[in-house]
DRENPA-3360 file (N, C-alpha, C; in nm, 2 decimals, always signed):
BEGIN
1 = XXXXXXXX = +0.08/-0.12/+0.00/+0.00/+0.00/+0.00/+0.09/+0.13/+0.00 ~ +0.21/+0.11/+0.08/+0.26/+0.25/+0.08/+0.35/+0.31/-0.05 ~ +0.39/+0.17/-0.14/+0.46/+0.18/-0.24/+0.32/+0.24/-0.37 ~ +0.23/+0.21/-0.35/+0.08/+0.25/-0.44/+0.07/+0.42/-0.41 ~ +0.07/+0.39/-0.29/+0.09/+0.56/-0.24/+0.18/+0.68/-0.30 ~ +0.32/+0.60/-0.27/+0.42/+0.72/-0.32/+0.40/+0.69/-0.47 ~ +0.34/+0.64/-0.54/+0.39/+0.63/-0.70/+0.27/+0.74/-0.69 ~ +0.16/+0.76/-0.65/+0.05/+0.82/-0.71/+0.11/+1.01/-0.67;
9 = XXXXXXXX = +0.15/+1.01/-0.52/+0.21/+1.13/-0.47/+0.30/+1.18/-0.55 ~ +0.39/+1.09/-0.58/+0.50/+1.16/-0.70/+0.42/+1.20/-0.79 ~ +0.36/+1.14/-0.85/+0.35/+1.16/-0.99/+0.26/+1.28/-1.01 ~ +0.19/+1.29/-0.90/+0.10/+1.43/-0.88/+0.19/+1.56/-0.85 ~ +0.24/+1.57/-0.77/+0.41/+1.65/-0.75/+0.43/+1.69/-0.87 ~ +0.48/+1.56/-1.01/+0.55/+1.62/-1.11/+0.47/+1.67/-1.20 ~ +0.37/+1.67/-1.18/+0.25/+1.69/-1.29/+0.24/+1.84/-1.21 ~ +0.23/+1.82/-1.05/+0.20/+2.01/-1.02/+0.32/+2.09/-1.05;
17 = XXXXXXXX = +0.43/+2.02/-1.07/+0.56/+2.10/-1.11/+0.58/+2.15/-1.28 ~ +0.53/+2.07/-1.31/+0.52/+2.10/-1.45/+0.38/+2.20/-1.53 ~ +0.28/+2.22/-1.44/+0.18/+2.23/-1.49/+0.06/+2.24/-1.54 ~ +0.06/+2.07/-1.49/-0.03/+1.99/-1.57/-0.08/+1.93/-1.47 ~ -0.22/+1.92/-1.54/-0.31/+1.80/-1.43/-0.31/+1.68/-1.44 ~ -0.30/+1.65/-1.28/-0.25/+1.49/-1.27/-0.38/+1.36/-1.32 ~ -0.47/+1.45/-1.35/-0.59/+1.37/-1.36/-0.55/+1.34/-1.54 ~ -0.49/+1.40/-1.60/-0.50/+1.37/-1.73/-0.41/+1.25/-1.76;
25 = XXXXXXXX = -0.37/+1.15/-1.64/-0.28/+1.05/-1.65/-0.41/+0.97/-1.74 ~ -0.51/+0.94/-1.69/-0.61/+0.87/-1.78/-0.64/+0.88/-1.90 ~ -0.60/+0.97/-1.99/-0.58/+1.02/-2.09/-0.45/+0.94/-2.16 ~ -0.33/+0.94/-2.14/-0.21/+0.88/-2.17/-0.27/+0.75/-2.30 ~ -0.33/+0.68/-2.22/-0.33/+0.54/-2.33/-0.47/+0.51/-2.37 ~ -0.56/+0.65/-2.37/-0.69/+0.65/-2.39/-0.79/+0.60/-2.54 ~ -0.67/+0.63/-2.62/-0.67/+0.62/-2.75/-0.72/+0.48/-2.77 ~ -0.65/+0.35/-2.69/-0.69/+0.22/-2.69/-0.79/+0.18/-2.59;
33 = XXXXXXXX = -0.87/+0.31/-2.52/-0.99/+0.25/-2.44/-1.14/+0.26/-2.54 ~ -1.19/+0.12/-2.52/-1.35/+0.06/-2.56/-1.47/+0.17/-2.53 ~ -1.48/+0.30/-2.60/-1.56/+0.35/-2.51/-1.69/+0.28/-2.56 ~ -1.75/+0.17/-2.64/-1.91/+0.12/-2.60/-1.87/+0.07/-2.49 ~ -1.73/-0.05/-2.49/-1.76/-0.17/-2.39/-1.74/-0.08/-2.23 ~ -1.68/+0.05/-2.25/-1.61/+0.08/-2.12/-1.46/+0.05/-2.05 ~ -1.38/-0.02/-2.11/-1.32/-0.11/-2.09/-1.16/-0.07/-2.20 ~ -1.08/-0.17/-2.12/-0.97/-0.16/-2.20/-0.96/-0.30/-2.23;
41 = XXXXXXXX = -1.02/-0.37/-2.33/-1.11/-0.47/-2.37/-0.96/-0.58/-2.44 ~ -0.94/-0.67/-2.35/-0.88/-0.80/-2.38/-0.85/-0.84/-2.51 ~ -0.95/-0.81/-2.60/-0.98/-0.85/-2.77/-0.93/-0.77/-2.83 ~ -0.95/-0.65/-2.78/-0.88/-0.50/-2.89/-0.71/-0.53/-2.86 ~ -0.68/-0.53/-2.73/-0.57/-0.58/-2.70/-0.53/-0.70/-2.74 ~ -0.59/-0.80/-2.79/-0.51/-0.90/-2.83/-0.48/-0.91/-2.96 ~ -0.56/-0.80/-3.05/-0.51/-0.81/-3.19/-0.46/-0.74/-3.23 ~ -0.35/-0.65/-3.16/-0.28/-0.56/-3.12/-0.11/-0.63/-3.08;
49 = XXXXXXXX = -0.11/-0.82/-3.09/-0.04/-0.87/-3.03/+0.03/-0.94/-3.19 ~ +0.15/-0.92/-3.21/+0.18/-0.99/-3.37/+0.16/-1.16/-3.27 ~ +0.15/-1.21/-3.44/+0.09/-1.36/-3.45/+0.20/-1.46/-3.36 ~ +0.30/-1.41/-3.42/+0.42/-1.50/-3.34/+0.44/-1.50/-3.16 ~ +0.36/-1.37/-3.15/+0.34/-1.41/-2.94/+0.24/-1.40/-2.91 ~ +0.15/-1.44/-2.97/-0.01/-1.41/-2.96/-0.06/-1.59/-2.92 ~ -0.12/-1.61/-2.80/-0.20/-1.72/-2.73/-0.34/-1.72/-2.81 ~ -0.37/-1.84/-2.85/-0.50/-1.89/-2.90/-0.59/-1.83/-2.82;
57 = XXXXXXXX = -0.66/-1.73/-2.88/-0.81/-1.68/-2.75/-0.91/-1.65/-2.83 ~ -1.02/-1.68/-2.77/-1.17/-1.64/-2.81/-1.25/-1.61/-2.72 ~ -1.35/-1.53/-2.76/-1.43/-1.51/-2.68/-1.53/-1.62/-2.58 ~ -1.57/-1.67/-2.50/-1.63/-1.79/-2.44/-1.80/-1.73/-2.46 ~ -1.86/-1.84/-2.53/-2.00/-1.83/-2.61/-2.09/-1.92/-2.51 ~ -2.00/-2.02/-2.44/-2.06/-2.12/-2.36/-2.08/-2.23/-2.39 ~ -2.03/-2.23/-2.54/-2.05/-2.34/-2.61/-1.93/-2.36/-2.69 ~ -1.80/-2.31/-2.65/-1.65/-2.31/-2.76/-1.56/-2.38/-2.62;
65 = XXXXXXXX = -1.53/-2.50/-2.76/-1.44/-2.61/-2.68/-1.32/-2.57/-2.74 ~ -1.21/-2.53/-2.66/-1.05/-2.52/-2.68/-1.02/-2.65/-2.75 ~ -0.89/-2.61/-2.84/-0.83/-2.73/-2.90/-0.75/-2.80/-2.77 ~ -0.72/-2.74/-2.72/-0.63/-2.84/-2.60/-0.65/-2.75/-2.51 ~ -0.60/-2.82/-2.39/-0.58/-2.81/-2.23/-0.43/-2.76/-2.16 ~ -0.43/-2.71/-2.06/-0.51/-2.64/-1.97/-0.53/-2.49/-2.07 ~ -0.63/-2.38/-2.01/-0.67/-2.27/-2.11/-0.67/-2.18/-1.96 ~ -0.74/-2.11/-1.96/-0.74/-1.95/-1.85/-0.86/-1.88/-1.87;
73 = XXXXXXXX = -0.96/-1.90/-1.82/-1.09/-1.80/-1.84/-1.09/-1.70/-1.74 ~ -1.10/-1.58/-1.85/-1.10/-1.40/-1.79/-1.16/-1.36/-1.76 ~ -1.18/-1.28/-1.71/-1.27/-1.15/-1.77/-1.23/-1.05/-1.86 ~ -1.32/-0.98/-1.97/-1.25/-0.94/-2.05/-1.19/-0.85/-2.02 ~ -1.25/-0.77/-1.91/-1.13/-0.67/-1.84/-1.16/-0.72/-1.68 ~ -1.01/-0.70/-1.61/-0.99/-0.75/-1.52/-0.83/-0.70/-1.48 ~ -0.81/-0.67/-1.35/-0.69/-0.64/-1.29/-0.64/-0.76/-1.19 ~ -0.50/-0.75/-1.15/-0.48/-0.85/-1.04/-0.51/-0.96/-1.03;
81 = XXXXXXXX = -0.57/-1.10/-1.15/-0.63/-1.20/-1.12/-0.75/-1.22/-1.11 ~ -0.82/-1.14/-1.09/-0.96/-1.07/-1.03/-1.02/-1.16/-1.14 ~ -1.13/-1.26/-1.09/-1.23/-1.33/-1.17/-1.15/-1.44/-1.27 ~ -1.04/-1.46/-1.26/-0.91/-1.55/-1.38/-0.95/-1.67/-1.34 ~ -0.98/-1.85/-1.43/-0.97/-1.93/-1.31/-0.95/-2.03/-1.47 ~ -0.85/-2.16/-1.39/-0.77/-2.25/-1.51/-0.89/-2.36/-1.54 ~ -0.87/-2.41/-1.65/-0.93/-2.55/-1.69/-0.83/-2.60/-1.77 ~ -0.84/-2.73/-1.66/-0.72/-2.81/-1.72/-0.83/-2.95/-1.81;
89 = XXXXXXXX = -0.96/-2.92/-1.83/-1.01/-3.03/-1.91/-1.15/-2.98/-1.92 ~ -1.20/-3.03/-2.02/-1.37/-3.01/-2.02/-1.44/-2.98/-1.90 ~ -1.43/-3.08/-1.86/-1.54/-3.10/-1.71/-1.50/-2.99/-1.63 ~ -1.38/-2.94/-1.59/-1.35/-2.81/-1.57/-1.41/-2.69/-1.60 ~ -1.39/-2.68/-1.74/-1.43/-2.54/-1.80/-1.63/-2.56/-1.76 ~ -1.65/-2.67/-1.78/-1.87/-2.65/-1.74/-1.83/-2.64/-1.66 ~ -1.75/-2.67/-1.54/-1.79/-2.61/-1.39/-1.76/-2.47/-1.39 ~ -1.65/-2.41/-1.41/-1.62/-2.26/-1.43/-1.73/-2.19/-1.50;
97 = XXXXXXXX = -1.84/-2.20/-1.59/-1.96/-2.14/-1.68/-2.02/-2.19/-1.55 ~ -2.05/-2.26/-1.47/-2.20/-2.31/-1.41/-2.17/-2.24/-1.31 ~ -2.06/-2.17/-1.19/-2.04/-2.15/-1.08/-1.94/-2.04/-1.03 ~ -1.88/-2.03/-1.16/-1.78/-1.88/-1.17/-1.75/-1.75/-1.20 ~ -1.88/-1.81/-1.31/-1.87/-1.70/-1.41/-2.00/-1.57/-1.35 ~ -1.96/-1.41/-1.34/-2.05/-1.35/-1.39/-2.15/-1.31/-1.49 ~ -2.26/-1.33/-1.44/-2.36/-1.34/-1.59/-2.31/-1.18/-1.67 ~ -2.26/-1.11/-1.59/-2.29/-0.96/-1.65/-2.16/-0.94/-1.70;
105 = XXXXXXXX = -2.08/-1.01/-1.75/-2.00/-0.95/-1.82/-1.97/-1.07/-1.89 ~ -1.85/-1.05/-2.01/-1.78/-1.08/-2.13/-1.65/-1.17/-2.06 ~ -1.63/-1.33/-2.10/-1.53/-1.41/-2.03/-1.46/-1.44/-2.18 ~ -1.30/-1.42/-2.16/-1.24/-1.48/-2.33/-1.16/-1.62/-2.24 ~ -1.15/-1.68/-2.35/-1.06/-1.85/-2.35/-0.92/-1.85/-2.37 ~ -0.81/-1.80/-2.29/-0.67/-1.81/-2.35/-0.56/-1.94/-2.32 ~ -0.57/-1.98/-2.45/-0.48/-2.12/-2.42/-0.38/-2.08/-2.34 ~ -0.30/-2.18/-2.26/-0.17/-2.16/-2.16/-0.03/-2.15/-2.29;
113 = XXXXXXXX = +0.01/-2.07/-2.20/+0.14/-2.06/-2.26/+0.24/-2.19/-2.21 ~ +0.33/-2.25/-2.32/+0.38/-2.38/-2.26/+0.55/-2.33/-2.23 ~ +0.59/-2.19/-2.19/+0.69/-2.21/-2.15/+0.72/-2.17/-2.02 ~ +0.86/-2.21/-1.97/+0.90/-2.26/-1.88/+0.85/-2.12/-1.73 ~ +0.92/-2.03/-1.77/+0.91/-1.89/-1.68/+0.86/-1.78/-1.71 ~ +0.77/-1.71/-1.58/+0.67/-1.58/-1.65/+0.75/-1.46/-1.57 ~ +0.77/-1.34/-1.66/+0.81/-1.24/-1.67/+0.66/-1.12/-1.65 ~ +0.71/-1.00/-1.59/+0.66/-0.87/-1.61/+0.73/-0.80/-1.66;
121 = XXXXXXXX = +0.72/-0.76/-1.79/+0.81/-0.61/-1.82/+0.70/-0.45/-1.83 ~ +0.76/-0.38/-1.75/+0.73/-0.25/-1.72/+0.82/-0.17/-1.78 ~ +0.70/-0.05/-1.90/+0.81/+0.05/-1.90/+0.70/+0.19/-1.96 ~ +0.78/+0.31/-1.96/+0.74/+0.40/-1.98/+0.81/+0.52/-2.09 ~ +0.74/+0.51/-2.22/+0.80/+0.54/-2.37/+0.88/+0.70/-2.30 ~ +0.98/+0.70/-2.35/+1.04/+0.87/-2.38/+0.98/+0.98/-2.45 ~ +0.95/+1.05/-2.38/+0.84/+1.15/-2.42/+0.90/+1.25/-2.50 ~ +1.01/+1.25/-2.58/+1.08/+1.30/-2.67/+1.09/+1.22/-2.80;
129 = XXXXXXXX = +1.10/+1.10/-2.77/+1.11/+0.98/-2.89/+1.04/+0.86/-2.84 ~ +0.92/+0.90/-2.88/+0.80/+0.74/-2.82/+0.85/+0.63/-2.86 ~ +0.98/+0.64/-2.98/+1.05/+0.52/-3.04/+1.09/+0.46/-2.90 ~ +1.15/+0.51/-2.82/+1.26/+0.45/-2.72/+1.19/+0.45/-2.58 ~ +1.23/+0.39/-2.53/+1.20/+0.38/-2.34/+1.25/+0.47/-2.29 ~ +1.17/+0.51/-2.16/+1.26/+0.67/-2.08/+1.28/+0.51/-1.94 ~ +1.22/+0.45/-1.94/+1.21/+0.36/-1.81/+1.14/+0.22/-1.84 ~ +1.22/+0.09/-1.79/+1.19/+0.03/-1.83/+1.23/-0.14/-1.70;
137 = XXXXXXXX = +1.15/-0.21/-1.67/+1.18/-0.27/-1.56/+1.15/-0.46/-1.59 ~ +1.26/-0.51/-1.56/+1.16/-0.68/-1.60/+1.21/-0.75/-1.48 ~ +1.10/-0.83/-1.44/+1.09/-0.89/-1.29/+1.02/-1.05/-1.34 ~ +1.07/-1.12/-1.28/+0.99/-1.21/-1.28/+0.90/-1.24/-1.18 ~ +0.80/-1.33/-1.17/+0.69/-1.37/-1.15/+0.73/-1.53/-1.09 ~ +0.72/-1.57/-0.96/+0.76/-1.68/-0.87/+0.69/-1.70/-0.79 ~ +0.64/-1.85/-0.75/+0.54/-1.94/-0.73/+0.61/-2.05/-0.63 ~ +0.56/-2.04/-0.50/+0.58/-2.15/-0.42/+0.46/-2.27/-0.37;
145 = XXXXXXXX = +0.36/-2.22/-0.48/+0.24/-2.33/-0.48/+0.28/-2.49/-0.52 ~ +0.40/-2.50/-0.62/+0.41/-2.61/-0.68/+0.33/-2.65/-0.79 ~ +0.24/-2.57/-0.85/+0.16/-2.56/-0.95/+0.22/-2.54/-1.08 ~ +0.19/-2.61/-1.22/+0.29/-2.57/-1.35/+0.24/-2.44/-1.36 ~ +0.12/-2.40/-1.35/+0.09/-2.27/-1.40/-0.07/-2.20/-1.34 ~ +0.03/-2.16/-1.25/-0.08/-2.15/-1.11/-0.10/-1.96/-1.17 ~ -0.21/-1.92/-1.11/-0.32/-1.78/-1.14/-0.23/-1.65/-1.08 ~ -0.15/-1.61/-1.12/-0.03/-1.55/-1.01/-0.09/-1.35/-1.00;
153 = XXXXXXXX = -0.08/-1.33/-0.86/-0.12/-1.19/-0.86/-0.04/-1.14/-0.77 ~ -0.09/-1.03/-0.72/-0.06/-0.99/-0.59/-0.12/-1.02/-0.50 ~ -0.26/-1.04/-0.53/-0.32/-1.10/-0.40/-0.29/-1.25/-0.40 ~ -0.23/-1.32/-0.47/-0.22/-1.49/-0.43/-0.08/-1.46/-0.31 ~ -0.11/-1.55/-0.24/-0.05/-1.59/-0.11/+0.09/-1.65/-0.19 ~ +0.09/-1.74/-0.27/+0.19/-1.79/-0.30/+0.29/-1.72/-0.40 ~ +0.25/-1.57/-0.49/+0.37/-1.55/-0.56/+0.41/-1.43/-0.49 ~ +0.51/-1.45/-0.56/+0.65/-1.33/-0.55/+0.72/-1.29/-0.65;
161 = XXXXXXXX = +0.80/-1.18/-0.66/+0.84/-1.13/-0.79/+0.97/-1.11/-0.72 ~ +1.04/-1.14/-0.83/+1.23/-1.08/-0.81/+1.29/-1.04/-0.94 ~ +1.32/-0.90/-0.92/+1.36/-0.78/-1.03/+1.46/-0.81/-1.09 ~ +1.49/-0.88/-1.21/+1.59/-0.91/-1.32/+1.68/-0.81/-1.37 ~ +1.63/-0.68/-1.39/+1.68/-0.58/-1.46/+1.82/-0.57/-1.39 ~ +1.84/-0.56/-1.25/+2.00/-0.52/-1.21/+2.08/-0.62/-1.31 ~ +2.04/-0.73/-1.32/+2.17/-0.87/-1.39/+2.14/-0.83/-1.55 ~ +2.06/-0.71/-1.59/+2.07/-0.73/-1.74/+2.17/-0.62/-1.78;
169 = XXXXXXXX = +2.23/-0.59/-1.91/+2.32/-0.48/-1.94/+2.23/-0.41/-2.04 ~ +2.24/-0.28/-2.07/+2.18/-0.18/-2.18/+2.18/-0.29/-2.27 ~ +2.23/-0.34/-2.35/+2.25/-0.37/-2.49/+2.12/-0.48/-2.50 ~ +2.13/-0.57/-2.38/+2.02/-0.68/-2.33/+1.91/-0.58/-2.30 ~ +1.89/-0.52/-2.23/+1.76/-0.43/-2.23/+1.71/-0.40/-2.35 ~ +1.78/-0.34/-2.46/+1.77/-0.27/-2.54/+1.73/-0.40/-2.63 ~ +1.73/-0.48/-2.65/+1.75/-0.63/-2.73/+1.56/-0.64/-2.67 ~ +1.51/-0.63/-2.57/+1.44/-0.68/-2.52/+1.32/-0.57/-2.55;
177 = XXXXXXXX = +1.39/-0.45/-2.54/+1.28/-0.34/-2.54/+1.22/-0.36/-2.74 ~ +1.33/-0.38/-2.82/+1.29/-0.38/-2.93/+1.18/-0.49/-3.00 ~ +1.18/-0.60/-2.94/+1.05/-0.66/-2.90/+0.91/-0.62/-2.84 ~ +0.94/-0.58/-2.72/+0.78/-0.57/-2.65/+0.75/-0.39/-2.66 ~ +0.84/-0.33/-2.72/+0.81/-0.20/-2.79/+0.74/-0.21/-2.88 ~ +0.74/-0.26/-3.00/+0.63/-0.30/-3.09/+0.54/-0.33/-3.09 ~ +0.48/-0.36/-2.98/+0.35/-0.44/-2.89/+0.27/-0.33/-2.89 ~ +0.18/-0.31/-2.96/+0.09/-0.23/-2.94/+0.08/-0.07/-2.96;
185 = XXXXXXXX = +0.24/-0.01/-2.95/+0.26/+0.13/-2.89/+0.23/+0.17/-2.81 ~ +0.19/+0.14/-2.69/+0.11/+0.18/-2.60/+0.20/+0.30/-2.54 ~ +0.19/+0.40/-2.48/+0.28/+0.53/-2.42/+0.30/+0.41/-2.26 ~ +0.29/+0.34/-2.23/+0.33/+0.29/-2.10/+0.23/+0.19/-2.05 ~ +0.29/+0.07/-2.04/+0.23/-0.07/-1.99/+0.29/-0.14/-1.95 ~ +0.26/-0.25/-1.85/+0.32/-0.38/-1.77/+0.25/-0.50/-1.88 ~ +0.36/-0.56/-1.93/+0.35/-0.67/-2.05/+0.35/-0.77/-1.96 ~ +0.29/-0.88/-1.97/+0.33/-1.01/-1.88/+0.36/-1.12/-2.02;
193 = XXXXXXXX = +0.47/-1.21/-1.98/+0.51/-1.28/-2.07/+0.58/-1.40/-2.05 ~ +0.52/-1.54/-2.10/+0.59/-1.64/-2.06/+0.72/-1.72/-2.12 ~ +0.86/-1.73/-2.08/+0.95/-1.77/-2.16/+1.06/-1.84/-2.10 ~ +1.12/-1.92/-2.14/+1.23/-2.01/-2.12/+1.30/-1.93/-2.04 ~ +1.32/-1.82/-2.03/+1.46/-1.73/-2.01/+1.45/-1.60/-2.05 ~ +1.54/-1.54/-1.99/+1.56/-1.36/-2.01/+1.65/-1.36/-2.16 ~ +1.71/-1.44/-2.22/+1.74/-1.48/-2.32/+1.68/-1.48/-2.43 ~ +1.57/-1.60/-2.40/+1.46/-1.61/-2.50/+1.37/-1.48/-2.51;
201 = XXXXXXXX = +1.39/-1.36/-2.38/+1.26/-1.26/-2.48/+1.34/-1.18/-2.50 ~ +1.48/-1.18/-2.54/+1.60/-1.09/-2.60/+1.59/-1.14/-2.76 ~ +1.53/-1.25/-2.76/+1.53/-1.33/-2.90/+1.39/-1.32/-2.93 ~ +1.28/-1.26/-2.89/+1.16/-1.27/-2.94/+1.09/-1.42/-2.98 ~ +1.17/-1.51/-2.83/+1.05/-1.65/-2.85/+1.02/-1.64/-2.71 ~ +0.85/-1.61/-2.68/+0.75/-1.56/-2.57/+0.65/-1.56/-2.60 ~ +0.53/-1.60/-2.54/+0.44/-1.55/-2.58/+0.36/-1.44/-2.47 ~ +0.29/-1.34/-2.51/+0.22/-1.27/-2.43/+0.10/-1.34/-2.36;
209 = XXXXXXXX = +0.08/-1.28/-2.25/+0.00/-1.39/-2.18/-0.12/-1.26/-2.13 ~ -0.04/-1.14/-2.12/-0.17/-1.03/-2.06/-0.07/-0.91/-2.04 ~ -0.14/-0.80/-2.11/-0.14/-0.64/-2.13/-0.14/-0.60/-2.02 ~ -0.16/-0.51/-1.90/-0.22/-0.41/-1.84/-0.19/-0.24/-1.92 ~ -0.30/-0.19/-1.91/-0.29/-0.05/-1.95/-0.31/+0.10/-1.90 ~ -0.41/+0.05/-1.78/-0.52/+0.11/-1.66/-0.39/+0.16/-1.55 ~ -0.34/+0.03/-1.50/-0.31/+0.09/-1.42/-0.14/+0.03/-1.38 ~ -0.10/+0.02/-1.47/+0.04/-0.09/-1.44/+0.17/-0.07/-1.41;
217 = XXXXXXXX = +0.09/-0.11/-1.26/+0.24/-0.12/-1.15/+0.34/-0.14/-1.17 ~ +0.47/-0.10/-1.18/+0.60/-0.13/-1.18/+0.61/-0.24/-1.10 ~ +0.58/-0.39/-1.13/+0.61/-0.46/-1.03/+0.72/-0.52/-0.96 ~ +0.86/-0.47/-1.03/+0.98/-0.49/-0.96/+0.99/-0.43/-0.83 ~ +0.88/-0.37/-0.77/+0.90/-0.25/-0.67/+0.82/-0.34/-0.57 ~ +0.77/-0.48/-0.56/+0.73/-0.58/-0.53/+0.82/-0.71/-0.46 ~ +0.89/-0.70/-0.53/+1.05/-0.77/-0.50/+1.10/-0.72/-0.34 ~ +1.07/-0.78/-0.26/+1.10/-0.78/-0.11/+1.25/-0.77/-0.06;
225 = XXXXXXXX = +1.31/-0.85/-0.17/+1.47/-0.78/-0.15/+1.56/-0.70/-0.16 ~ +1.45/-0.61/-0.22/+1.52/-0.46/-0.31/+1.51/-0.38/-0.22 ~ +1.64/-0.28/-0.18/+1.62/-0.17/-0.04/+1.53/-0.08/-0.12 ~ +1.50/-0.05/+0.04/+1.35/+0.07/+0.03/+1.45/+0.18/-0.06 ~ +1.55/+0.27/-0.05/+1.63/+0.33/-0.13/+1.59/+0.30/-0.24 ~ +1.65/+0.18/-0.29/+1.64/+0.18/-0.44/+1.51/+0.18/-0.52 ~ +1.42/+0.13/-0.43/+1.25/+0.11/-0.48/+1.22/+0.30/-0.49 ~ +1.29/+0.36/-0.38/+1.22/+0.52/-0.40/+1.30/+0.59/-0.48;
233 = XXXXXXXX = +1.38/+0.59/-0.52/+1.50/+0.62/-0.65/+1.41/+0.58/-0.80 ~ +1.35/+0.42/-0.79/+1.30/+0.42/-0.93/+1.16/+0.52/-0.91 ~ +1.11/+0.49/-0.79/+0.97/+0.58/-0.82/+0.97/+0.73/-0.88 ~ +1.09/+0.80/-0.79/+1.13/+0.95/-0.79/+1.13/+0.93/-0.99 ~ +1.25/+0.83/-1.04/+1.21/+0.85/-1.21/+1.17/+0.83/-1.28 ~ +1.05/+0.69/-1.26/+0.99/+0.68/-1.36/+0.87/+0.75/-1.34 ~ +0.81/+0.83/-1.24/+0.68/+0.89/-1.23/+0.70/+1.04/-1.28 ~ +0.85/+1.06/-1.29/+0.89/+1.20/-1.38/+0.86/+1.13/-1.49;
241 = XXXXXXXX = +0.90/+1.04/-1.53/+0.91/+1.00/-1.70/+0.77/+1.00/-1.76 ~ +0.65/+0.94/-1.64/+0.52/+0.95/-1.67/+0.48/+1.09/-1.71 ~ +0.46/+1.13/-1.61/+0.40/+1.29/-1.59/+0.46/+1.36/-1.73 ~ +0.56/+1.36/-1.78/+0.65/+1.42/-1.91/+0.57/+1.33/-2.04 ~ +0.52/+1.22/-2.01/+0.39/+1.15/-2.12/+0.28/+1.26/-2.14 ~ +0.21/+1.34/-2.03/+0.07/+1.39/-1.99/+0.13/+1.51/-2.14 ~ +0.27/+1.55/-2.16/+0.26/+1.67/-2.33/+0.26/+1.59/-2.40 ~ +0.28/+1.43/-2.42/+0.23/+1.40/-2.60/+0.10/+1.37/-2.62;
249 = XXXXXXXX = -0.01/+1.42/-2.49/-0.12/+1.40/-2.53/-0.15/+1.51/-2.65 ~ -0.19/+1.46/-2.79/-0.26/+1.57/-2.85/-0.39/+1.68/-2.80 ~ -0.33/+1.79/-2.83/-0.40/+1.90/-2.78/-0.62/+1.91/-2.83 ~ -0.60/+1.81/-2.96/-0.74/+1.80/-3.00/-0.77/+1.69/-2.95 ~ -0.71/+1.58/-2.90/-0.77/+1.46/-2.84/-0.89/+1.44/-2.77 ~ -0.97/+1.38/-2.81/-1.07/+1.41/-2.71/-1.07/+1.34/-2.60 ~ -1.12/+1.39/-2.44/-1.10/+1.31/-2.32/-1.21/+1.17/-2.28 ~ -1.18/+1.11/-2.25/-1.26/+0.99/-2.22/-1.28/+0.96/-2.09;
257 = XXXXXXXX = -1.41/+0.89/-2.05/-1.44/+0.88/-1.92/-1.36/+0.79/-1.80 ~ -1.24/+0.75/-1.87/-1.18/+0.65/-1.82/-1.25/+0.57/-1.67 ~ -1.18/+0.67/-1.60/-1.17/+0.63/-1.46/-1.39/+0.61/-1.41 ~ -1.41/+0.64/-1.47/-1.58/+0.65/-1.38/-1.64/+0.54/-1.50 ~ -1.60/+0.54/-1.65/-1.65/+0.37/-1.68/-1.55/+0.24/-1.62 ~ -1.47/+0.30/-1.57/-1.38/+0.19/-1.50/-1.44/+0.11/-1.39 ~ -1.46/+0.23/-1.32/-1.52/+0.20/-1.19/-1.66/+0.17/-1.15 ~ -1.74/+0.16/-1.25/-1.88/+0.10/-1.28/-1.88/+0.00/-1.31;
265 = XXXXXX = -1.79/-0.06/-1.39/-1.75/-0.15/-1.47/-1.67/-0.30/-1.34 ~ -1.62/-0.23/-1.26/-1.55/-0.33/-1.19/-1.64/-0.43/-1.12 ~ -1.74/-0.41/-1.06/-1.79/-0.51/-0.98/-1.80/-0.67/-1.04 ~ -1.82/-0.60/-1.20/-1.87/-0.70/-1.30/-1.75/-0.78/-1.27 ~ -1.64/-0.78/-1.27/-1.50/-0.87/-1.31/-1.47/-0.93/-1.14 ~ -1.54/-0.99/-1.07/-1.52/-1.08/-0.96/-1.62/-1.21/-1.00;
% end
């Protein structure tokens, strides 16, 4: 909670230092919000994903059987795990429609990713060259459930994240950013991604497993071993880096309701 805290305090600070209102962060990656659905809609984002890291997904009709097993039923928007639940077989997936599902919203089908280790990469484009990263963060994603591919959040009891980036060099960053930079364009998102190795997503063999766009935590700042120092050092620059996003909004853009169809919208996704 306190680390949720100072990201939001900074980043209001540098928005009052600069100018600008902090409320126009909702604005930043507005361009790609659903305004019929409300939502920053799983489907817009997944065709948004080139073919080569893109997971088999459809929408769940109630009546669409996966080619194979285990799969992941969502909600089509959803934070933290919120409403996520596995089927590792038919009989599975009818119990998840009979008992899990909310009638009021939209559930998609995403096949499992079959490799080995899940990554977060966080980053936040250069507000001088949207080509390049101003900040950029990859952590992995760690499970003491004993599960091959257990529902991992912050609220599960069993995972933990430990921040990769100190062991990587610029050139490796840079190797990595040229990959999940092309994802979408998004001005700033937490990519989740599953892969053999920090290796393999230097080489572009991964697949994407889930976007965030709303609200995406730097989750290296989650990493329990990282001194408080260093966790407030990244916050102090990547929430400058943010706030310096709020001038590439275009001046004719129009504003969107973000945050109030967000939050009408959430109950739906438990």
């Amino acid at each position: 909670m306190l680390i949720r805290i100072l990201l939001v305090i900074t980043f209001i600070l540098n928005c009052i230092a600069r100018l600008r209102g902090p409320w126009r962060y909702f604005q930043i990656n507005s361009l790609h919000f659903n305004d019929e659905l409300g939502i920053y809609s799983k489907n817009d984002i997944d065709n948004n994903i080139p073919d080569k890291w893109r997971l088999p997904q459809a929408v769940d009709d109630g009546l669409y059987i996966p080619e194979s097993f285990p799969v992941f039923v969502k909600p089509e928007w959803g934070q933290n795990g919120q409403g996520v639940r596995r089927a590792d077989n038919a009989n599975e997936l009818d119990y998840i429609r009979n008992h899990s599902m909310n009638p009021k919203t939209v559930y998609v089908i995403q096949q499992a990713a079959q490799q080995a280790r899940e990554f977060e990469i966080f980053y936040i484009r250069d507000h001088r060259n949207l080509n390049c990263y101003a900040t950029m963060s990859i952590t992995e994603t760690c499970n003491t459930s004993g599960q091959d591919l257990p529902v991992n959040s912050i609220n599960n009891q069993h995972t933990f994240y430990s921040s990769m980036t100190p062991k990587l060099s610029t050139q490796e960053l840079d190797n990595i950013w040229k990959n999940i930079g092309c994802i979408g364009h998004y001005s700033f998102a937490r990519v989740g991604v599953r892969a053999d190795s920090l290796k393999a997503i230097e080489n572009g063999e991964f697949k994407v497993i889930e976007i965030n766009l709303y609200l995406p935590m730097p989750i290296n700042l989650m990493d329990t071993t990282l001194p408080f120092r260093e966790k407030f050092k990244f916050i102090k620059t990547s929430m400058n880096h943010l706030a310096k996003l709020v001038d590439t909004i275009p001046n004719n853009q129009q504003s969107k309701s973000v945050f109030l169809k967000k939050t009408l919208f959430q109950p739906r996704t438990k």
